[in-house]
DRENZANU-857356 format. One record per residue: x, y, z of N, C-alpha, C, O in turn; residue number from 1; chain; residue in one letter. Coordinates in steps of 0.05 Angstrom, whole numbers, padded with zeros to 5 digits. Each point is the difference from the previous one (the first is absolute). Layout:
N
(site (X, Y, Z), (X, Y, Z), (X, Y, Z), (X, Y, Z), NUM, 'A', 'A')
...
This chain:
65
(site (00250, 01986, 02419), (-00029, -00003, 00001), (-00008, -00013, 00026), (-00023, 00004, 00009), 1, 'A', 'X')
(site (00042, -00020, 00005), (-00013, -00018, 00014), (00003, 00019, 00030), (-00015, -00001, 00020), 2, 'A', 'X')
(site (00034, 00014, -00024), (00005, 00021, 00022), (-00019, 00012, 00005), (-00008, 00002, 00023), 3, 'A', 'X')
(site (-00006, 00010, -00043), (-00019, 00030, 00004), (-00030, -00019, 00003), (-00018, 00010, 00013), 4, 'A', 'X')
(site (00013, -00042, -00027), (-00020, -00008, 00019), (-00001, 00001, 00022), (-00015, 00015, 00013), 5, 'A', 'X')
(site (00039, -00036, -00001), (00000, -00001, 00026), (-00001, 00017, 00021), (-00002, -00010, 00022), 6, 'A', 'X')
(site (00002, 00037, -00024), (-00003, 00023, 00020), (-00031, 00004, -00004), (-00013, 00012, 00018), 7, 'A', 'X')
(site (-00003, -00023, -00041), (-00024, 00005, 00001), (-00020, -00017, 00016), (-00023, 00004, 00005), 8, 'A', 'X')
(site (00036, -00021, -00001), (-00009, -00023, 00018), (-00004, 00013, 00022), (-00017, -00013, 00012), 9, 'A', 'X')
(site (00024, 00037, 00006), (00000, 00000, 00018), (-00034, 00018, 00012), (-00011, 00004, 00022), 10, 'A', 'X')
(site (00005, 00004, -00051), (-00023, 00019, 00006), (-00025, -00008, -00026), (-00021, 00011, -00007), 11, 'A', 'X')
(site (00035, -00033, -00003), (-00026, -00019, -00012), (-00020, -00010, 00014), (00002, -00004, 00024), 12, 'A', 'X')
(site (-00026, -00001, -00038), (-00022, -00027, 00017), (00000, -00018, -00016), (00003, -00023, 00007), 13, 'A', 'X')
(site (-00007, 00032, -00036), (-00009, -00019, -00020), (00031, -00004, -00026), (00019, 00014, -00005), 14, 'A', 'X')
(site (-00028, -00036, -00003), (00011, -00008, -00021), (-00010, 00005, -00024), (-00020, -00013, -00005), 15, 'A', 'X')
(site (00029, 00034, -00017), (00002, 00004, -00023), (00001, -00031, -00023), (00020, -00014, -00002), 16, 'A', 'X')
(site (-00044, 00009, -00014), (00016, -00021, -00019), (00014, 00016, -00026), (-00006, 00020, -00013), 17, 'A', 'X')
(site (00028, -00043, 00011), (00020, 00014, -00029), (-00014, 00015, -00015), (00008, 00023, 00004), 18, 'A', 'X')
(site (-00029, -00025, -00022), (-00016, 00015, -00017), (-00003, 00030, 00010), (00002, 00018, -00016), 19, 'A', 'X')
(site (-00005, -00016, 00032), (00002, 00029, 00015), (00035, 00016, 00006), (00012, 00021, -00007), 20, 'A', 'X')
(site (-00008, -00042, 00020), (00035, 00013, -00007), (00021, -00003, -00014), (00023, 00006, 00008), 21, 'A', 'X')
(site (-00029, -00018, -00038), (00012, -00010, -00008), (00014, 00042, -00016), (00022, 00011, -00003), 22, 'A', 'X')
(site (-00038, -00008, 00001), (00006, 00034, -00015), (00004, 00019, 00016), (-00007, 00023, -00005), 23, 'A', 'X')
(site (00021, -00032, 00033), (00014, 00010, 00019), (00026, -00009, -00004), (00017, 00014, -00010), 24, 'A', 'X')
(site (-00013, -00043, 00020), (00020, -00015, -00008), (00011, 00002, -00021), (00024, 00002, 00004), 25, 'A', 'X')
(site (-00033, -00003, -00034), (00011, -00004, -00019), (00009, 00031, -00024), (00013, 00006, -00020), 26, 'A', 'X')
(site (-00030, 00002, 00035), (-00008, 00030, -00017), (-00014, 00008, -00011), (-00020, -00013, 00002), 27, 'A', 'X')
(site (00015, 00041, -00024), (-00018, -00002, -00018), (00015, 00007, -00021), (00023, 00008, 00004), 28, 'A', 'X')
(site (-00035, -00012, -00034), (-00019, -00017, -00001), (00013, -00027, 00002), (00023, -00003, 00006), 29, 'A', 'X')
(site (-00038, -00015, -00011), (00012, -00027, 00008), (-00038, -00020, -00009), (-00024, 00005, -00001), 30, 'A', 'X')
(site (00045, -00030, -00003), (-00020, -00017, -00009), (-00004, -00020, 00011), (00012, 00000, 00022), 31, 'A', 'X')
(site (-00029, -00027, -00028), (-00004, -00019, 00030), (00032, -00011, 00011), (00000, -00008, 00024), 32, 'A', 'X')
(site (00031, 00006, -00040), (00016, -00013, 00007), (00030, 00016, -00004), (00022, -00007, 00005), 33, 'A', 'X')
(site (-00033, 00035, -00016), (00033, 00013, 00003), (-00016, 00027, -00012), (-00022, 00004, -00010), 34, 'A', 'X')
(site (00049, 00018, 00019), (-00009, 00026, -00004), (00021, 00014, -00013), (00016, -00014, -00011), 35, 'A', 'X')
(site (-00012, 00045, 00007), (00018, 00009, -00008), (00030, -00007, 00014), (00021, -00003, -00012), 36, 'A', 'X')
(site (-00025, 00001, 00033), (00021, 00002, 00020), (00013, -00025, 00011), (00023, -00002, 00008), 37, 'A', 'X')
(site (-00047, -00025, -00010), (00014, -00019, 00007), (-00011, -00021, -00017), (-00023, -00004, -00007), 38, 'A', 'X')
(site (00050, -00011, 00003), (-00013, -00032, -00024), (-00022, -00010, 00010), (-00013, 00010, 00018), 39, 'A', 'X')
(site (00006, -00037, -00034), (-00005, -00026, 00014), (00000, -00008, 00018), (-00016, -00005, 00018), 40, 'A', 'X')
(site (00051, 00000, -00025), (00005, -00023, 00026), (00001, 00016, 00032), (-00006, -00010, 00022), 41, 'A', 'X')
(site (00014, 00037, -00027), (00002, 00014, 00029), (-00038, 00011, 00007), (-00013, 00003, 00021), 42, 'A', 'X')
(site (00008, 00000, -00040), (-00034, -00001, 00010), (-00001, -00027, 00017), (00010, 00000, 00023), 43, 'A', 'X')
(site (-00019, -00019, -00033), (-00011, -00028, 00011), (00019, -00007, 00029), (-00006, -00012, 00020), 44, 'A', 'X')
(site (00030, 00023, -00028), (00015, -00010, 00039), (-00012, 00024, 00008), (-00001, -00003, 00025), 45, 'A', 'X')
(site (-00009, 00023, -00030), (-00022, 00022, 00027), (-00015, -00008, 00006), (-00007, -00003, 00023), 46, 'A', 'X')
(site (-00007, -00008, -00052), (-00035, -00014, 00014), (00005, -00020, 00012), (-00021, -00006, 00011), 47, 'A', 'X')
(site (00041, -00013, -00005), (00010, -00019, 00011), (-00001, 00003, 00034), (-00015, -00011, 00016), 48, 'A', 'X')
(site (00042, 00033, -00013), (-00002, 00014, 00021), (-00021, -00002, 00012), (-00009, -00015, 00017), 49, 'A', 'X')
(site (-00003, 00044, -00035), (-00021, 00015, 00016), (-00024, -00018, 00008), (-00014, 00006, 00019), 50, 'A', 'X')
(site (00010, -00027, -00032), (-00028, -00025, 00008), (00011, -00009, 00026), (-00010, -00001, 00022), 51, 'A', 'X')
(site (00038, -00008, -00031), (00008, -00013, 00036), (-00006, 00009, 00020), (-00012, -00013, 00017), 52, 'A', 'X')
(site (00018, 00043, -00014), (-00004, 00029, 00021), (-00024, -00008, 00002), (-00004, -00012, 00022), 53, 'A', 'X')
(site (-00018, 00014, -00038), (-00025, 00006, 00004), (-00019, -00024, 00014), (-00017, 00004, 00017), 54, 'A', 'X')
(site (00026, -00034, -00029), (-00009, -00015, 00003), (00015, -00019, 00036), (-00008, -00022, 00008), 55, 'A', 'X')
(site (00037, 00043, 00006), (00002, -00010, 00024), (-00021, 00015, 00021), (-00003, -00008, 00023), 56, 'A', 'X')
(site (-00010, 00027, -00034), (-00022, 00000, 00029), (00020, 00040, 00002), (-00001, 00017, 00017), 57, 'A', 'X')
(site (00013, -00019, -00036), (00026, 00025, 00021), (-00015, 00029, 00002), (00007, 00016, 00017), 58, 'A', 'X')
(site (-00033, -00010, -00040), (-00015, 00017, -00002), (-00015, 00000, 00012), (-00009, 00021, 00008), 59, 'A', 'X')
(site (-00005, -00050, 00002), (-00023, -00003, 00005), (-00034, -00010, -00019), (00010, 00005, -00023), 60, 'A', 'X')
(site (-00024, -00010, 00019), (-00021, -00009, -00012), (00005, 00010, -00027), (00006, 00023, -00003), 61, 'A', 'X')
(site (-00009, -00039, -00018), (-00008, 00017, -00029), (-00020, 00008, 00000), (-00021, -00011, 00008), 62, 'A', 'X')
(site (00027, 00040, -00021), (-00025, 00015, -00009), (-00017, -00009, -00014), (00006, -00007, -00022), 63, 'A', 'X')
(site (-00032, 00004, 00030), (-00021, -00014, -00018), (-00018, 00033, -00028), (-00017, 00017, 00004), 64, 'A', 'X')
(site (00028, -00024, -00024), (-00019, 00028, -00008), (-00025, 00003, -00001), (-00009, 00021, -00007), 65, 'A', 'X')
């Protein structure tokens, strides 16, 4: 996962918040904290992840909707 962000970094501006990618990341269908495909606990270390990514600046600005 963290791979196929990081190449997106290169042709991002904005920062996505979780709520938007979370049914990228996690799959479908899928609910606020696990989906078919992945528990709990491997959900919450993505959103974990993925907030860090988002929140070092590496995207650039969060998207305001």
């Amino acid at each position: 996962m963290m791979e196929v962000e990081l190449l997106k970094r290169q042709w991002t501006e904005r920062a996505e918040h979780w709520d938007v990618m979370r049914r990228y990341l996690l799959g479908e269908p899928h609910g606020s904290r696990s989906s078919l495909f992945v528990d709990q606990d491997t959900a919450m270390t993505i959103k974990k992840i993925y907030v860090a990514m988002i929140e070092s600046g590496m995207y650039g600005p969060l998207k305001m909707e």
